[in-house]
C-alpha positions in Angstrom: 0.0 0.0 0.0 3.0 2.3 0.8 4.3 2.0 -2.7 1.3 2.7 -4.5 0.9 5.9 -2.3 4.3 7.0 -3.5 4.2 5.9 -7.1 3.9 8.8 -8.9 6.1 10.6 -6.3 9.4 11.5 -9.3 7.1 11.7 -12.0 5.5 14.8 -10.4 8.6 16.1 -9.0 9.9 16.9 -12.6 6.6 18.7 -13.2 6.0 20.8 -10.9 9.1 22.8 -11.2 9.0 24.0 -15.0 8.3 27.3 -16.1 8.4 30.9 -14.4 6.3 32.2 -11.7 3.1 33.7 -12.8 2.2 37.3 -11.1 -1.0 39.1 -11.1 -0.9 42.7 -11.4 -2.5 44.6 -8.8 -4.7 46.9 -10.4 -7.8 48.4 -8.9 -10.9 47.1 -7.8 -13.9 47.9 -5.7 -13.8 46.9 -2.2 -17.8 46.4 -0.9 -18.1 48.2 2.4 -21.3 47.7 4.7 -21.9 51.6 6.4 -24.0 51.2 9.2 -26.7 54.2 9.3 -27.5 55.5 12.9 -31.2 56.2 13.8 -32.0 59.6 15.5 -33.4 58.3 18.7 -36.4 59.4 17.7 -36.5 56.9 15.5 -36.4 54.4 17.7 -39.1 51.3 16.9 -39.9 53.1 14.0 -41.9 51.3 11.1 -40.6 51.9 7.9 -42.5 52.0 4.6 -40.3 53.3 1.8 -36.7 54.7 0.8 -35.3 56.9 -2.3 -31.8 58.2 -2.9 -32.7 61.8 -4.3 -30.0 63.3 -7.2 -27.4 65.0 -4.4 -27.5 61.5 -2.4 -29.7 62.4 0.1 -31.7 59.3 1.4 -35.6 59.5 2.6 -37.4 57.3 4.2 -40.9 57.4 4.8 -41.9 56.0 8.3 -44.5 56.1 10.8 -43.4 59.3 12.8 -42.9 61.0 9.6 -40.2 61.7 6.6 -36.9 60.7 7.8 -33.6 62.0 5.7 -30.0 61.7 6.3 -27.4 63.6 7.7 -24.3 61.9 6.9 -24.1 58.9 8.7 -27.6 59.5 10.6 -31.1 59.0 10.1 -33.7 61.3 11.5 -36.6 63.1 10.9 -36.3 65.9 8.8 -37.2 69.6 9.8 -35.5 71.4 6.8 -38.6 73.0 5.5 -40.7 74.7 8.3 -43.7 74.7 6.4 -43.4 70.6 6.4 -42.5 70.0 9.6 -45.0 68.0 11.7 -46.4 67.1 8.7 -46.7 63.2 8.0 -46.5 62.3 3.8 -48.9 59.8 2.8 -45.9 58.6 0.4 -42.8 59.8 -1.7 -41.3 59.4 -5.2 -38.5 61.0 -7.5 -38.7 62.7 -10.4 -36.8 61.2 -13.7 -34.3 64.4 -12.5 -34.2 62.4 -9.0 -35.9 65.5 -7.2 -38.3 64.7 -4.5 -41.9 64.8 -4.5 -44.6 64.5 -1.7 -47.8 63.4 -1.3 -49.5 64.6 1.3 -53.4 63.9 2.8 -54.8 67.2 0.9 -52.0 67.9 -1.8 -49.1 66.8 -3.8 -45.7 68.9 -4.3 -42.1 69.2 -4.5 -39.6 71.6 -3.5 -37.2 71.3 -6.5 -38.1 73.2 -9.5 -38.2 76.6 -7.2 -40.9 75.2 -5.4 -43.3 75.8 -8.3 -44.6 71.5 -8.9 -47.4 71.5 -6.6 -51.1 70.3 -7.1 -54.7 70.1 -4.7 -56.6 66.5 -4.0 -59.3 65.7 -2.0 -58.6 64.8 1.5 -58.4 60.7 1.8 -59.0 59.7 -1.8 -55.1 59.3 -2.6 -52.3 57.7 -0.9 -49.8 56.4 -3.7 -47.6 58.6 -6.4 -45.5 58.1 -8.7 -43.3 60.4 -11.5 -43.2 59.0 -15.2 -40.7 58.9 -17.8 -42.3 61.9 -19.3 -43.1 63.8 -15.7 -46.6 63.0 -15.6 -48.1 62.9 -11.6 -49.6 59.2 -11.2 -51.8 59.5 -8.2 -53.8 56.6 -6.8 -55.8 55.6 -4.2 -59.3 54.3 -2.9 -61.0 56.5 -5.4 -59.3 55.5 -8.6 -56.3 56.4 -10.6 -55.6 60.2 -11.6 -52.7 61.7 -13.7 -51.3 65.1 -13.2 -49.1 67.7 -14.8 -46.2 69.2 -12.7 -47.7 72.7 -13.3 -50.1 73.4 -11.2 -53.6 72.3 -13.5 -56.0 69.8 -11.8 -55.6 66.4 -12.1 -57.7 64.1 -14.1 -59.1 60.5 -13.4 -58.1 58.0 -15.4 -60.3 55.3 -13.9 -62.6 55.4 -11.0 -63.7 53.0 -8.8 -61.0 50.9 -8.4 -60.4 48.8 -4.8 -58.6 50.7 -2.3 -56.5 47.7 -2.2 -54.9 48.1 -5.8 -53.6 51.2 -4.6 -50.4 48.7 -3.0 -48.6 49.5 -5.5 -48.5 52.3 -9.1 -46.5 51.0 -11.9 -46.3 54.3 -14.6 -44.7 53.2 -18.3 -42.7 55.5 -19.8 -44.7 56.4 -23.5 -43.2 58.8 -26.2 -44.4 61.9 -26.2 -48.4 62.7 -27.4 -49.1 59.3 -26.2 -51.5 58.4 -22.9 -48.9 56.4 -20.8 -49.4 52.9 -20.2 -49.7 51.9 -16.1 -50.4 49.0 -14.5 -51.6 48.8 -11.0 -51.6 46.0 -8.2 -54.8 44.3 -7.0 -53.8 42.5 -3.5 -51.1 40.0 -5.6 -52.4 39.9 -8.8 -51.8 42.3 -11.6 -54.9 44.2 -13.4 -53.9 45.8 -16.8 -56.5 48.2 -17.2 -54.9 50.5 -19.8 -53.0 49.5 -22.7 -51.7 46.0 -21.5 -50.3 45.2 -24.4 -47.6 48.0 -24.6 -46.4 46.4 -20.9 -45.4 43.2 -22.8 -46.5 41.2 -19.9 -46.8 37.4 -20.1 -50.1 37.3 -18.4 -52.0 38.0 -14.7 -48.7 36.5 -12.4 -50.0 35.7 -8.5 -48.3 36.4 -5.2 -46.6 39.6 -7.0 -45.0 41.6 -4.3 -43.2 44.5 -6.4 -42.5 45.1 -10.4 -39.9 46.5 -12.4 -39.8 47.3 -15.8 -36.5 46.4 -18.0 -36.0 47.7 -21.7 -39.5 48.1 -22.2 -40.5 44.8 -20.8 -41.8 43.8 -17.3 -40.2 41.4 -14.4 -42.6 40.6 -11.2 -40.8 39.6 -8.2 -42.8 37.2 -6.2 -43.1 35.1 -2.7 -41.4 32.5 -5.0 -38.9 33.8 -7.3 -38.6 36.7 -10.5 -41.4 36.2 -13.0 -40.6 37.0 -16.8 -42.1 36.3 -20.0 -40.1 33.2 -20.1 -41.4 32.2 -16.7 -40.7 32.0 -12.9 -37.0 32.3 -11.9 -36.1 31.0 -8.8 -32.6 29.6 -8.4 -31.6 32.9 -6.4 -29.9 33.7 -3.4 -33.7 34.7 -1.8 -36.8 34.0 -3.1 -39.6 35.9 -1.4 -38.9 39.1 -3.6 -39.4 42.4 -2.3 -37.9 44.8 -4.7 -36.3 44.5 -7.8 -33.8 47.8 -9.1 -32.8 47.7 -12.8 -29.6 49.3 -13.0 -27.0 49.1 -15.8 -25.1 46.1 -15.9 -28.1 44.0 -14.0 -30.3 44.2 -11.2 -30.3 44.5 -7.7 -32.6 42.3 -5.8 -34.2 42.3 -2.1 -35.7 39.6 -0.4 -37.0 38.6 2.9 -33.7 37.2 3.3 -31.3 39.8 2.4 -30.4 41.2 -1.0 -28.4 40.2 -3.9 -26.8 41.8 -7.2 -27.5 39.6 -10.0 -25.2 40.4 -12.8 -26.3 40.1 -16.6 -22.4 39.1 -17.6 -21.6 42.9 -18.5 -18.2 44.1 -16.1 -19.9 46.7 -13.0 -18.8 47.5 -9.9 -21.1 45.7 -8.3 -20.4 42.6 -10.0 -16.5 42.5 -9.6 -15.5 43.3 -5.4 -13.4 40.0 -5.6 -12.9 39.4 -9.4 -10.1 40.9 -11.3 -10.2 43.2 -14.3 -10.1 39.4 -16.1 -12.0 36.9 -14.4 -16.0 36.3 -15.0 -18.2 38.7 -13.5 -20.1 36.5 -10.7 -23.8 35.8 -11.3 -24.5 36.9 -7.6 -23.0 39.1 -4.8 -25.3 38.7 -1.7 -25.5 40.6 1.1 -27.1 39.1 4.4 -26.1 38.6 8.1 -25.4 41.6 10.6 -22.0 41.5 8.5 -23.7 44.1 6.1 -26.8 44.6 6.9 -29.5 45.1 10.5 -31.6 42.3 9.7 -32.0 40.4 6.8 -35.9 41.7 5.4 -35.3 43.8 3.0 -38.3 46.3 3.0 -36.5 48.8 0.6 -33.6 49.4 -1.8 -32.2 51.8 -4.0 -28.8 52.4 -5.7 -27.4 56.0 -5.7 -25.9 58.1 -8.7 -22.0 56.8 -6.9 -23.1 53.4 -7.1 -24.0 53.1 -3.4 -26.6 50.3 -2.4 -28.9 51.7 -0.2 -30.9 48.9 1.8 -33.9 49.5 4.2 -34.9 46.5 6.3 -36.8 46.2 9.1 -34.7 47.4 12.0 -32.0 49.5 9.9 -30.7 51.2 7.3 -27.1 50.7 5.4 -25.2 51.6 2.5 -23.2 49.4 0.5 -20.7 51.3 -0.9 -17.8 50.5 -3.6 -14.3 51.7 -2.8 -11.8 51.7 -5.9 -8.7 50.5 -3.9 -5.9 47.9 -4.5 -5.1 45.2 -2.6 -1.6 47.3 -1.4 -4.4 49.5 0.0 -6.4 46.9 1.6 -3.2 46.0 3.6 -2.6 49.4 4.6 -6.2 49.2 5.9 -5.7 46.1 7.6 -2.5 46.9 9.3 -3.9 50.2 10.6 -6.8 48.0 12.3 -4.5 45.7 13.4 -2.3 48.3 15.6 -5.1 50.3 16.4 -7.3 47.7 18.1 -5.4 43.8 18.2 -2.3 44.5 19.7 -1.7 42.6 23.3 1.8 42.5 24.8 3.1 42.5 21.1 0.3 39.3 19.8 -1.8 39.7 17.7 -4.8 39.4 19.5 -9.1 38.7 19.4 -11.5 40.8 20.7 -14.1 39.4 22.8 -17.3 41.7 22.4 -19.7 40.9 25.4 -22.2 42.9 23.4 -23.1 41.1 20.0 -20.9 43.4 17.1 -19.8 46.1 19.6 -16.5 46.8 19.2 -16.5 49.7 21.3 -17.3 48.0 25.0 -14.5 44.7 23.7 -11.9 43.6 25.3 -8.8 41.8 24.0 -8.6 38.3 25.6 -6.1 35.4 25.8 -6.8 31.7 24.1 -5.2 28.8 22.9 -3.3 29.8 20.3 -2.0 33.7 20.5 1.6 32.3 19.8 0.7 30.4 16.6 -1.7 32.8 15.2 0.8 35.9 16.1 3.3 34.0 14.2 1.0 35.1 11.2 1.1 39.3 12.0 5.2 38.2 12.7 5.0 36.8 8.9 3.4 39.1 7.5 5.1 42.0 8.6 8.6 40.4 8.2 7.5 39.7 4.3 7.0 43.0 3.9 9.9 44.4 5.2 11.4 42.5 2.7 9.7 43.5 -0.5 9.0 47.7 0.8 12.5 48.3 3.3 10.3 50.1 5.5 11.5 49.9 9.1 8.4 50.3 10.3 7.6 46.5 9.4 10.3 45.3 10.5 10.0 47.4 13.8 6.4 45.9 14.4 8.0 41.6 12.9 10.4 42.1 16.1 7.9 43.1 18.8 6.1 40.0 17.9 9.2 38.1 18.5 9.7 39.4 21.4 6.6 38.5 22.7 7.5 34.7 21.6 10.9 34.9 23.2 9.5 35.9 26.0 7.3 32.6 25.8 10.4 30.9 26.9 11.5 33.1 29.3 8.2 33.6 31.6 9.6 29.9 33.9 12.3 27.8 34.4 11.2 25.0 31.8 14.1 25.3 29.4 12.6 25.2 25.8 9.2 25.3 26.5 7.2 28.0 24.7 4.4 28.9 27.0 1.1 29.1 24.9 0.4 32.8 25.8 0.8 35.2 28.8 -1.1 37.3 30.7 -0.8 39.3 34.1 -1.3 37.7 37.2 -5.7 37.2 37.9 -6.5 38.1 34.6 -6.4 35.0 32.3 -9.1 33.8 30.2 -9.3 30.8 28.5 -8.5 27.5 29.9 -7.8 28.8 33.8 -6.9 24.9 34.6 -3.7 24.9 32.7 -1.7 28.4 34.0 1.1 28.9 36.0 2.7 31.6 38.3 5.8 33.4 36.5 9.4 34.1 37.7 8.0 38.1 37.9 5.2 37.3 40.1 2.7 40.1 38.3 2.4 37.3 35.7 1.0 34.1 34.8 1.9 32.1 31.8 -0.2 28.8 30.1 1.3 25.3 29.6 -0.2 22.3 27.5 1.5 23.6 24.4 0.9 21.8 21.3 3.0 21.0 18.0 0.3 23.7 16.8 2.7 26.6 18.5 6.0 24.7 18.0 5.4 24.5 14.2 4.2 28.0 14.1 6.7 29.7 15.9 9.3 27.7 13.7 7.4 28.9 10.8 7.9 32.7 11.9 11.3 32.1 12.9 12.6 30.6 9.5 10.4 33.9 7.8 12.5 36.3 10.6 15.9 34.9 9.8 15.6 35.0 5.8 13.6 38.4 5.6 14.2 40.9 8.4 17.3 39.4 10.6 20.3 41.6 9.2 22.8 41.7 12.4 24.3 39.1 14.3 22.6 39.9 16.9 19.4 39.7 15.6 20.4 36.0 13.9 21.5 34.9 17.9 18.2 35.7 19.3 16.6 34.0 16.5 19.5 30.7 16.6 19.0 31.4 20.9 15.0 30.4 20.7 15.2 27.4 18.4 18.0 25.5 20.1 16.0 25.9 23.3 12.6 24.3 21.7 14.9 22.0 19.6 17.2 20.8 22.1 14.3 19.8 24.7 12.6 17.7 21.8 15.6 15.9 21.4 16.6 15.7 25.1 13.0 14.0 26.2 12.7 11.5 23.3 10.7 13.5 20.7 8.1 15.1 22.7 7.5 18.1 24.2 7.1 17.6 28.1 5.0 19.8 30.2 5.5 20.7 33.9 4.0 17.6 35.1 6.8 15.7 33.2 4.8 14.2 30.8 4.4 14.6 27.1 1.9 17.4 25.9 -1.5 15.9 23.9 0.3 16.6 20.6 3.8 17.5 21.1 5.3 14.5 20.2 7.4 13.1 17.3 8.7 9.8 18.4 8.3 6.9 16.3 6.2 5.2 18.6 2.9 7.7 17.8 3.8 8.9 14.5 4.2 5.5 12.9 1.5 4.2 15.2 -1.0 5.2 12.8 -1.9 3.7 8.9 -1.2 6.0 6.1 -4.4 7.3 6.0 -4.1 8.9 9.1 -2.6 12.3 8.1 -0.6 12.8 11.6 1.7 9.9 10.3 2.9 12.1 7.5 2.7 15.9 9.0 4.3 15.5 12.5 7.4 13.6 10.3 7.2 16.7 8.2 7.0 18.8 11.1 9.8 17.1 13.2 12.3 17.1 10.2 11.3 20.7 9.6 12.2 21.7 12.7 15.5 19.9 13.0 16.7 21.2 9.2 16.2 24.8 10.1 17.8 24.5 13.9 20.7 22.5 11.5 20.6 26.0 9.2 20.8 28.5 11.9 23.6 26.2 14.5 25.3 24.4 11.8 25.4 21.3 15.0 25.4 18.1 13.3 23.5 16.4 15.9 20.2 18.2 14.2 20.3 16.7 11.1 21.8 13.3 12.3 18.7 12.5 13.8 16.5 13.4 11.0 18.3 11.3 8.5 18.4 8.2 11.3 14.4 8.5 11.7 14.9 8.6 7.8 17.1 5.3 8.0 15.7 3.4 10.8 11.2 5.0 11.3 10.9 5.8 7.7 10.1 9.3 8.1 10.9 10.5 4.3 8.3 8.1 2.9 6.0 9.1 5.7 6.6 12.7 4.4 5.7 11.5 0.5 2.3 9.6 1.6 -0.5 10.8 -0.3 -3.5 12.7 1.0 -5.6 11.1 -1.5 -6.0 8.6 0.5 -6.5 9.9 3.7 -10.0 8.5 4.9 -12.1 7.3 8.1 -10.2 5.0 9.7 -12.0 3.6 12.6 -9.9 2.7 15.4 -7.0 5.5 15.1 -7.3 6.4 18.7 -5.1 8.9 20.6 -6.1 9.2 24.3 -9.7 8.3 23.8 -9.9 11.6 20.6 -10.9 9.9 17.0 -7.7 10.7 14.9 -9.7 9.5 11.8 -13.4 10.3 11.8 -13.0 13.5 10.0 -11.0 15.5 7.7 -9.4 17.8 9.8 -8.2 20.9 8.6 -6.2 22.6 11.4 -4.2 19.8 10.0 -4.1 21.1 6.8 -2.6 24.6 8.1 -0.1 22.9 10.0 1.2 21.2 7.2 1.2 24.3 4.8 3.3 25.7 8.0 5.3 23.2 7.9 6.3 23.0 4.4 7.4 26.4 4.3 10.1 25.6 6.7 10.5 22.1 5.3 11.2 23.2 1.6 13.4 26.1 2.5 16.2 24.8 4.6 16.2 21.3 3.2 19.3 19.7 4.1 19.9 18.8 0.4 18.0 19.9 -3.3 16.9 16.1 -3.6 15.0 16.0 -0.3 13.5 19.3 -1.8 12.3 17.6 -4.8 10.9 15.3 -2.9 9.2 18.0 -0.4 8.1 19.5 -2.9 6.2 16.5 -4.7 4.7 16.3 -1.3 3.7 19.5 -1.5 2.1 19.8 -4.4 0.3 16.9 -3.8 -1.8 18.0 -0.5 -2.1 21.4 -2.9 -3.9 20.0 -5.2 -6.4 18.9 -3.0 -7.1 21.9 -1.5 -7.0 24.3 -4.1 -10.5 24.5 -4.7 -10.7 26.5 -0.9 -8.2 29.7 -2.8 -6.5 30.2 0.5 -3.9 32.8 -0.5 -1.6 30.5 2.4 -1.8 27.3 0.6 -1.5 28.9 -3.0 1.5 31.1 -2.3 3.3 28.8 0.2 3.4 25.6 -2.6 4.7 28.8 -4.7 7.4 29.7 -2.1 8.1 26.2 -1.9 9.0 25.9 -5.6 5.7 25.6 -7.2 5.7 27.8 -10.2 2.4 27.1 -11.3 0.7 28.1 -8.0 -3.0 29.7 -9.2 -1.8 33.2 -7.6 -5.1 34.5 -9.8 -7.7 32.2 -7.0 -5.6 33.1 -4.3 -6.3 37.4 -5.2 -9.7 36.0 -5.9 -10.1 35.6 -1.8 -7.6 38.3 -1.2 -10.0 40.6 -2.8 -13.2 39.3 -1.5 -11.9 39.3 2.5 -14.2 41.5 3.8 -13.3 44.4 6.0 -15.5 43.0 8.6 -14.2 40.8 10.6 -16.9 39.9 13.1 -17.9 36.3 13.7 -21.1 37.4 12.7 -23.9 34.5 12.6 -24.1 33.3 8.3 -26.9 31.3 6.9 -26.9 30.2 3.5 -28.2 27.1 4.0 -31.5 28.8 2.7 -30.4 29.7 -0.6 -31.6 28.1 -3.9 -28.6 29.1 -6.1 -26.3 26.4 -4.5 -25.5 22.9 -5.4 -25.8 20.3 -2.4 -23.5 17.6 -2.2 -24.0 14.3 0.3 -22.2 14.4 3.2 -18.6 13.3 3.2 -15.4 13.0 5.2 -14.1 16.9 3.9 -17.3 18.3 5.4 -17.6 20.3 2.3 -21.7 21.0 1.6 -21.6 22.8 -1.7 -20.2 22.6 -5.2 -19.5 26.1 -5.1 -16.9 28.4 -3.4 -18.8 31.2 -1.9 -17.1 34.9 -1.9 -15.6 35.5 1.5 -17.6 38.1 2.0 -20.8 35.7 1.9 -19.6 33.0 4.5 -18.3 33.4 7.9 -15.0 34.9 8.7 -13.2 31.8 9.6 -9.2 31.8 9.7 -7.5 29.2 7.1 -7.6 25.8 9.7 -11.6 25.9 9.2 -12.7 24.8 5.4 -14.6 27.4 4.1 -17.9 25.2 2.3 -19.4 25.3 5.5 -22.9 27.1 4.8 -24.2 27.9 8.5 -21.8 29.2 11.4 -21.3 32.5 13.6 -21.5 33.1 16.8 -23.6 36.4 16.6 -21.0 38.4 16.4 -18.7 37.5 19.5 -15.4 37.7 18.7 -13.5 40.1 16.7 -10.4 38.3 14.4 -7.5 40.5 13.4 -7.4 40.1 9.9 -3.9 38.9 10.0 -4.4 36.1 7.6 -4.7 38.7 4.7 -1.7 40.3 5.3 0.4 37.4 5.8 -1.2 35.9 2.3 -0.8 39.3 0.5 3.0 40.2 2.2 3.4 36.5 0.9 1.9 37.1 -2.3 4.2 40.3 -2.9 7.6 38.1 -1.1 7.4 35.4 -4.1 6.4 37.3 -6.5 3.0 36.2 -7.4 1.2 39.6 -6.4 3.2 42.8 -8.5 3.3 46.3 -7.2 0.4 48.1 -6.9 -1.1 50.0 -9.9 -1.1 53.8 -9.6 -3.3 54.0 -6.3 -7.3 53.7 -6.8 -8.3 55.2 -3.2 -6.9 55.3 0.1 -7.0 52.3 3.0 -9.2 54.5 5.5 -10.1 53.0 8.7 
């Protein structure tokens, strides 16, 4: 079985290292942005009814209390016109010139135009309007349906008699001039045509309509059950249960009682490209749902504004989606300025823990299990970039995170063990059970490391030495910390022992566990990876024999090389894999699959010869290929650093680009989307066919598979954002990302 796992182990060495590098240029896109809108307290439990964007990108929104309008960021009611204050509008609409236009209980008027537009009803008998093509005042209500001209005459019925429940909803159809416009009006949830039906191009009386739209002279319904055409009933969408549909150039924007959606007609927009390059194929959707971008998810409203801005009213809020031409250089600025303003702890990269769901403002930063392995990511990412830009700053910011891991060592007397985190004395968080006093009694530090840390920090420390480590002294710290950690493997038999004199859960890399499992059991090939990692780059940085003579005697006598080549095709359940009463082999498990991308970097690197690198690299490539359909930027960019050449940068600034900004562990369901292929459950855990954008899943960091359709936690924890710096600073560091493009926008915070 061993030999067919490594048969095609040479063959794909000599093909994976042909041909040069590919880069993508980074050239401008538009980074989606959710803008929260405050509400005026007075506005508090307000029922909304109806929102317009009006020509200077003013937003109004009729509600119970009265006519709201913004003030920059802020909702409230509007007082701007004394003679309209206290008074309550019946309902709203724009003018083709996007001025706005009341209707009030005894008249209609607007307070563009001079003030001049302005006509007189009878109290009661109207209560919808609407502005045609052509400027024509559509008025309906329990009365009928009356037309108007914007200067001043009387208005004239067009048909009386009509329910007061077809005035729901006023549909006017642009006509050429001379000609009696076409309109069509809604009767509860079926259409009535009672004027010139056949100029609507309509396929017939649809049911459960809840709102129209009218697209190059023909007419779309949405409905409780999808968009109705001529063609028929659409409803493979992100939301079903329509409740507005906005035409705009290059598609349609769509609400729904379960958020809203851009559905592109294959032409390039803004709206259809946040994550796609100037190349790739437009997306069909972009959706927009969870307290990520919006209050709630019932859409009651939406309009787009002359900038391209989404505006979307739901039930409890109001936000604006709005497009920022930036480049990913930019994004990183961004992301770096969040993570010093508000993730820095003791020089970790830290979480926020937000005891109020999504409020950053009263969250704390916290300890937990792993704030050495995922700092080693901010350490990465900055040390990267100190290598491609020179600027001291990121190499100032790579060595404060070392720091903080030196002092992992440092905080007791257990020579070589890297605590898992620190915090000052009384104050720890997560997992009180397994902390210890310090030597400085104001501290505590947190045993029960696992090969998680020790791979990681090994990972930052090989990044340090070959990117920002330019004096001896800076090489001595780095050579100081890995004998320590190195040295105590090797001195207790492989594994990492804790205080209690016993091996850690997972620090350990002595044949008797590693080889201890079958070959489908991925811990049999990564913690051989991980151990002759470690020992090559402590063999780099000392040049003592001693580390690489017991990596090529576990290669000799435990067969840790073709433990290192075994496939991960054919990793499977294995019932039976035990490892103190935990199921090694029930699942896929991809905190596995990061530690092995760690790993290789380090592996590939400082291998002790360029055949072992081959051979690495075959390896590599081969757990690549299995997981390049979840366009990590790691996994891409570290097989390229590696010596992949072919290394899909394109998918991996396909995720770059669609990271959102918002890094909330908001709660995501798309379980209850129609637009997805299922698949049958299976041991990856993946649910769907497709990749979603990032910005339409949870924000997970890269050792949680991103097909998973529901997760969140309502928005408890805030996550740096490291993950796209270290991908992009990775990106830039091999060469698969190029310089920026002459710069779209600034990275604002």
């Amino acid at each position: 079985m061993m030999r067919l796992m490594l048969l095609g182990f040479c063959l794909l060495i000599a093909r994976v290292q042909a041909g040069p590098i590919s880069t993508v240029p980074d050239e401008p896109f538009f980074q989606d942005v959710s803008v929260k809108v405050r509400l005026h307290p007075s506005l508090a439990g307000a029922t909304w009814r109806k929102l317009l964007v009006d020509r200077d990108g003013v937003a109004w929104v009729l509600t119970d209390r009265g006519l709201a309008r913004t003030f920059g960021d802020e909702l409230s009611l509007d007082h701007s016109f004394r003679p309209l204050v206290n008074v309550k509008p019946l309902d709203i609409a724009l003018s083709p010139e996007g001025e706005l236009f009341y209707l009030l209980a005894d008249r209609w008027l607007s307070n563009g135009q001079n003030g001049k537009p302005k006509g007189h009803v009878s109290a009661g008998v109207f209560d919808r309007m609407a502005i045609a093509a052509d400027g024509t005042v559509w008025l309906s209500g329990s009365g009928g349906i009356a037309r108007a001209s914007s200067n001043g005459e009387p208005f004239t019925w067009v048909q009386q008699g009509v329910h007061a429940e077809s005035a729901a909803g006023l549909y006017p159809i642009g006509s050429p001039v001379g000609v009696p416009a076409t309109y069509l009006v809604r009767d509860g949830r079926a259409l009535k045509f009672p004027v010139r039906v056949q100029d609507a191009k309509l396929p017939g009386a649809w049911t459960n309509v809840t709102t129209l739209a009218e697209v190059n002279n023909e007419w779309i319904a949405g409905t409780t059950h999808g968009i109705a055409t001529a063609a028929g009933v659409v409803d493979r969408l992100p939301g079903t249960n329509i409740t507005r549909i906005v035409p705009v150039n290059g598609g349609r924007w769509v609400g729904t009682t379960r958020g809203a959606f851009f559905e592109s007609d294959g032409s390039r927009s803004r709206w259809a490209t946040p994550e796609a390059g100037p190349t790739a194929p437009a997306p069909k959707f972009r959706y927009y749902a969870s307290k990520r971008w919006l209050a709630d998810d019932h859409v009651i409203d939406l309009s787009v504004d002359r900038d391209g801005s989404a505006w979307i009213l739901t039930k409890t809020g109001l936000q604006r989606i709005e497009y920022r031409r930036w480049t990913l250089a930019d994004k990183a600025v961004w992301f770096q300025r969040k993570v010093r303003s508000r993730h820095i702890r003791y020089g970790l990269s830290a979480e926020r823990r937000l005891p109020v769901s999504g409020e950053v403002e009263t969250s704390e930063m916290v300890d937990t299990d792993n704030d050495g392995g995922w700092s080693c990511y901010w350490l990465a990412s900055q040390a990267f970039r100190f290598a491609v830009t020179h600027d001291s700053e990121a190499r100032d910011w790579a060595w404060e995170t070392f720091g903080a891991l030196e002092r992992f060592q440092l905080m007791h007397s257990h020579t070589g063990f890297p605590a898992r985190t620190i915090e000052r004395a009384g104050f720890k968080f997560s997992d009180t059970d397994q902390w210890h006093p310090a030597t400085d009694p104001d501290w505590e530090w947190k045993s029960h490391t696992s090969s998680d840390e020790i791979i990681a920090h090994f990972f930052a420390y090989a990044i340090l030495w070959e990117c920002a480590a330019n004096t001896p002294t800076e090489k001595a710290r780095i050579r100081t910390v890995v004998m320590r950690i190195a040295d105590h493997i090797l001195e207790h038999n492989l594994y990492l022992v804790d205080t209690d004199g016993k091996p850690t859960l997972w620090g350990r890399w002595h044949p008797e566990y590693v080889n201890q499992f079958p070959p489908t059991v991925y811990d049999r090939r990564l913690n051989s990876a991980e151990f002759t990692a470690m020992m090559q780059f402590a063999f780099h940085v000392t040049g003592d024999r001693k580390y690489k003579a017991k990596a090529l005697e576990l290669f000799r006598t435990a067969g840790y090389l073709e433990n290192i080549g075994l496939t991960v095709k054919h990793l499977t359940a294995t019932p039976g894999a035990v490892h103190q009463g935990i199921e090694m082999g029930d699942v896929w498990n991809h905190s596995d699959d990061e530690l092995g991308f760690v790993t290789y970097w380090v592996l590939c690197r400082f291998a002790f010869d360029d055949t072992l690198r081959a051979k690495y690299l075959a390896s590599v490539v081969d757990h690549w290929e299995m997981e390049r359909g979840e366009r990590y930027p790691f996994w891409n960019f570290v097989a390229g650093g590696c010596g992949l050449k072919q290394c899909a940068p394109a998918e991996a600034v396909w995720t770059l680009r669609g990271c959102p900004l918002d890094t909330i562990s908001w709660t995501v369901r798309n379980s209850v989307r129609n637009d997805l292929t299922r698949l049958p459950k299976n041991f990856r855990g993946q649910e769907t066919v497709e990749l979603l954008p990032p910005g339409e899943r949870q924000y997970v960091r890269c050792n949680t598979q991103p097909f998973i359709l529901d997760a969140g936690d309502d928005g408890h924890v805030e996550f740096a954002g490291d993950e796209y710096l270290m991908g992009y600073w990775m990106g830039r560091f091999i060469g698969a990302i190029g310089a920026p493009a002459p710069r779209g926008g600034e990275g604002k915070r």
